[in-house]
C-alpha positions in Angstrom: 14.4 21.7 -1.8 12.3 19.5 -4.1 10.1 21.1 -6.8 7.0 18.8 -8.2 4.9 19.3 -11.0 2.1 17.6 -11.6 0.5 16.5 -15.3 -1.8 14.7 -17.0 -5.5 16.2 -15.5 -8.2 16.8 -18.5 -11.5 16.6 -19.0 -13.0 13.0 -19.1 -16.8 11.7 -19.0 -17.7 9.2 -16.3 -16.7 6.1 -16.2 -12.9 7.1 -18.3 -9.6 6.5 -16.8 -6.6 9.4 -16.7 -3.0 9.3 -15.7 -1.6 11.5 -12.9 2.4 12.7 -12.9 4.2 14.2 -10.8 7.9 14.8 -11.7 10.3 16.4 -8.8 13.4 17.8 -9.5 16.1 19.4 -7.1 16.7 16.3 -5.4 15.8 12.5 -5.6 12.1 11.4 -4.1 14.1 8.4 -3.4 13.9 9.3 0.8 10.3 10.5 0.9 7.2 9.1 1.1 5.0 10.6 -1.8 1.1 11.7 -1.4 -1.8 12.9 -3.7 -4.5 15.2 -2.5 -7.8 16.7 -3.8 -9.2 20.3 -3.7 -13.2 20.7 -5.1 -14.4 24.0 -5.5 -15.9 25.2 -2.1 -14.1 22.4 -0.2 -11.0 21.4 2.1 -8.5 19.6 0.6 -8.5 16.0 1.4 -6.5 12.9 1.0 -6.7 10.6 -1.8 -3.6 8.2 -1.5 -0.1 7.6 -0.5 2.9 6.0 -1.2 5.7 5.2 1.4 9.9 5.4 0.3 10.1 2.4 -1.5 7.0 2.0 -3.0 6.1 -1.3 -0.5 3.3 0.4 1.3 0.0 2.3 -0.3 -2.9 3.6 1.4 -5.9 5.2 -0.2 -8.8 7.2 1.1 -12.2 5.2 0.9 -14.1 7.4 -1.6 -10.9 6.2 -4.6 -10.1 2.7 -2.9 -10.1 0.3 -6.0 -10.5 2.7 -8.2 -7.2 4.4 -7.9 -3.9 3.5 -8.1 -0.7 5.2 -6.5 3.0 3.8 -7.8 6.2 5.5 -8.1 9.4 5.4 -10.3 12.7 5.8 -8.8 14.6 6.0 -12.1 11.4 8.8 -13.8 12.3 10.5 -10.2 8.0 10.3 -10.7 5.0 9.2 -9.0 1.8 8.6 -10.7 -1.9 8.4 -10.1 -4.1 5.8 -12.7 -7.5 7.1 -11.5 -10.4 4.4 -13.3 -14.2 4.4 -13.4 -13.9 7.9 -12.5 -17.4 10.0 -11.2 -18.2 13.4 -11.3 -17.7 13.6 -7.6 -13.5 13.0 -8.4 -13.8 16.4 -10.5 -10.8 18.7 -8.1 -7.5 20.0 -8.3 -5.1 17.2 -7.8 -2.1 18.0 -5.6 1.4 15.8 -5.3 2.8 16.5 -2.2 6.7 14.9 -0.6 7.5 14.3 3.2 9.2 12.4 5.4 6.5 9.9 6.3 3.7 8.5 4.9 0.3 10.1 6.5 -3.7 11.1 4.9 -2.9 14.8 6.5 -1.9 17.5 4.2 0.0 19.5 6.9 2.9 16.6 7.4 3.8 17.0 3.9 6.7 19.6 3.0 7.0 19.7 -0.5 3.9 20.5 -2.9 3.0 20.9 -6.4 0.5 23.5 -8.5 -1.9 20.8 -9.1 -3.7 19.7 -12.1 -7.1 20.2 -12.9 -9.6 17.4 -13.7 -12.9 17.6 -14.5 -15.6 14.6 -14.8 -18.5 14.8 -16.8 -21.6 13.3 -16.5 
């Protein structure tokens, strides 16, 4: 079993930068490929990037691409999120999720965390 908590969500005006964490415990994330997803009030929750085992490989969903930034820490046991020039329209509850391959679809992910909220003002 791996348990993930994610940290680091806030309030921030348009245009600001926050750091995502997620921190796993119960077993290494050293084997799984790690993802972050987004829920808005009212909507499905969607993709926002992914990392594969290693860290070699990122993808990222269109709406964050250059804006975003997905890395990982083997020896933090971690995975982190840098979100920049954030817009209102990234204001969600931001999910880590762990599985065995790297995908943009919630369901092939095993492992999930609470979520943080973030909120972007305008």
């Amino acid at each position: 079993q791996v348990q993930l908590v994610e940290s680091g969500g806030g309030l921030v005006q348009a245009g600001g930068s926050l750091r995502l964490s997620c921190a796993a415990s119960g077993r290494t994330l050293g084997s799984y490929a790690m993802g972050w997803f987004r829920q808005a009030p009212g909507k499905e929750r969607e993709f926002v990037a992914a990392i594969n085992w290693n860290g070699g490989k990122t993808y990222y969903a269109d709406s964050v691409k250059g804006r975003f930034t997905i890395s990982r820490d083997s020896a933090q046991n971690s995975v982190y999120l840098q979100m920049n020039s954030l817009k209102p329209e990234d204001t969600a509850l931001y999910y880590c999720a762990a599985g065995s391959n790297v995908a943009d679809t919630a369901p092939l992910y095993d492992y999930w965390g609470q979520g943080t909220p973030v909120t972007v003002s305008s």
